[in-house]
C-alpha positions in Angstrom: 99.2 118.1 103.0 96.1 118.3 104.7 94.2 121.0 107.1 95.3 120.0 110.3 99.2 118.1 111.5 97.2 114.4 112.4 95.4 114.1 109.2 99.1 114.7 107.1 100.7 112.4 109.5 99.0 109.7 108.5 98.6 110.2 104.9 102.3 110.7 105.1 102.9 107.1 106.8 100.9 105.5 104.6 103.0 107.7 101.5 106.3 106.8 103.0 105.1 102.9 103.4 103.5 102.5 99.8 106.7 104.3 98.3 108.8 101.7 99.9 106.8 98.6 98.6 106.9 100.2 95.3 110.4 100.8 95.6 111.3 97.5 96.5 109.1 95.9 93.5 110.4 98.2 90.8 114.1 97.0 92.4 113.1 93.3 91.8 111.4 93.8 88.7 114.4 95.6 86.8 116.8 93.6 88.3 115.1 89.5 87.2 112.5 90.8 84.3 113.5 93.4 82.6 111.5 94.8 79.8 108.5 92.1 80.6 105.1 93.8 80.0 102.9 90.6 81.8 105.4 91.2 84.9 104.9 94.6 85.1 101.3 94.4 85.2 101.2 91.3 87.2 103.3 93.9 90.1 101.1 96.5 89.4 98.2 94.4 90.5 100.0 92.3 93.3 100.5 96.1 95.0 97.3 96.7 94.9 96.4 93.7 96.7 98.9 94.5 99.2 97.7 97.6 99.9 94.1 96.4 100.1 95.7 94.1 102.5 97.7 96.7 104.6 94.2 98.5 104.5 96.1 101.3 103.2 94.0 104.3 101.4 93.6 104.1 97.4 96.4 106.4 97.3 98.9 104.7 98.7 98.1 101.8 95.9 98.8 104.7 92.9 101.7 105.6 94.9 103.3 103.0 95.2 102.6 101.6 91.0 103.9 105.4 90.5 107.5 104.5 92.6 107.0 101.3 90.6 106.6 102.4 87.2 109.9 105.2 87.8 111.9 102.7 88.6 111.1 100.1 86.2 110.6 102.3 83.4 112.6 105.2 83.0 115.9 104.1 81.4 119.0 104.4 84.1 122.8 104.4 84.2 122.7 103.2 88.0 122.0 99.8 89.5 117.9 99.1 90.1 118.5 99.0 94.1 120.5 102.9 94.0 117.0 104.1 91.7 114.8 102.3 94.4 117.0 103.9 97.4 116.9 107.4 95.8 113.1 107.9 95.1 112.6 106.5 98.7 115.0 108.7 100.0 113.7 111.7 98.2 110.3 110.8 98.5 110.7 110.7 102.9 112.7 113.6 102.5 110.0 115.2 101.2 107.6 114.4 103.3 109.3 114.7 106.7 109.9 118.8 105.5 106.3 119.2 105.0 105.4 117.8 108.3 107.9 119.7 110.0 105.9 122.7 108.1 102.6 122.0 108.5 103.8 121.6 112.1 105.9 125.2 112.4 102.8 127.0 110.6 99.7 124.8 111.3 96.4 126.4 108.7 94.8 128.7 111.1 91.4 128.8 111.6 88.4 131.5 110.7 87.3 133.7 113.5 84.1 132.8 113.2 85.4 128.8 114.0 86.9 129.7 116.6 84.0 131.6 118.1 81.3 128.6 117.3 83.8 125.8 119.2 84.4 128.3 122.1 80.6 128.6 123.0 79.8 124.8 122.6 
């Protein structure tokens, strides 16, 4: 979340974007190299060249090796793709609530704000 509704919004796309290429690396990587140490650092690096492609933020890079190392790493019952699906699910779920917050009850500003960008 940030101060104002624009400034979360695109945070938020660039969460929602960077959780999806993590989630669709961890998917791979569980499903053809399972338990491979050089893989999983080889992905953590290729996201952050994507991202530094994308021009994303540096966040989005620790995002997405976050969404990468969840799925990858924490042991599961469930098929790779239904982990990938979930956190991205979860993760959009959470965001689209806090924009609809932030833009229900958007941070209001100090008097004294308001009175300095009235009189300019």
């Amino acid at each position: 979340m940030q101060s104002t509704l624009g400034a979360t919004l695109l945070i938020s796309v660039e969460r929602i974007a960077a959780t999806a290429l993590g989630a669709l690396a961890g998917a791979l990587l569980a499903n053809y190299f399972t338990g491979n140490l050089l893989v999983f650092a080889a992905a953590v690096f290729a996201l952050g060249l994507l991202c530094a492609g994308f021009r994303m933020e540096k966040s989005a890079y620790r995002y997405a090796s976050i969404t990468l190392a969840i799925i990858v790493l924490i042991p599961r019952s469930n098929a790779a793709w239904i982990i990938a699906f979930h956190r991205f699910f979860e993760v959009s779920v959470g965001i689209v609530v806090a924009l609809a917050l932030a833009g229900v009850w958007p941070e209001h500003q100090p008097e004294s704000a308001n009175r300095a960008a009235n009189n300019t």
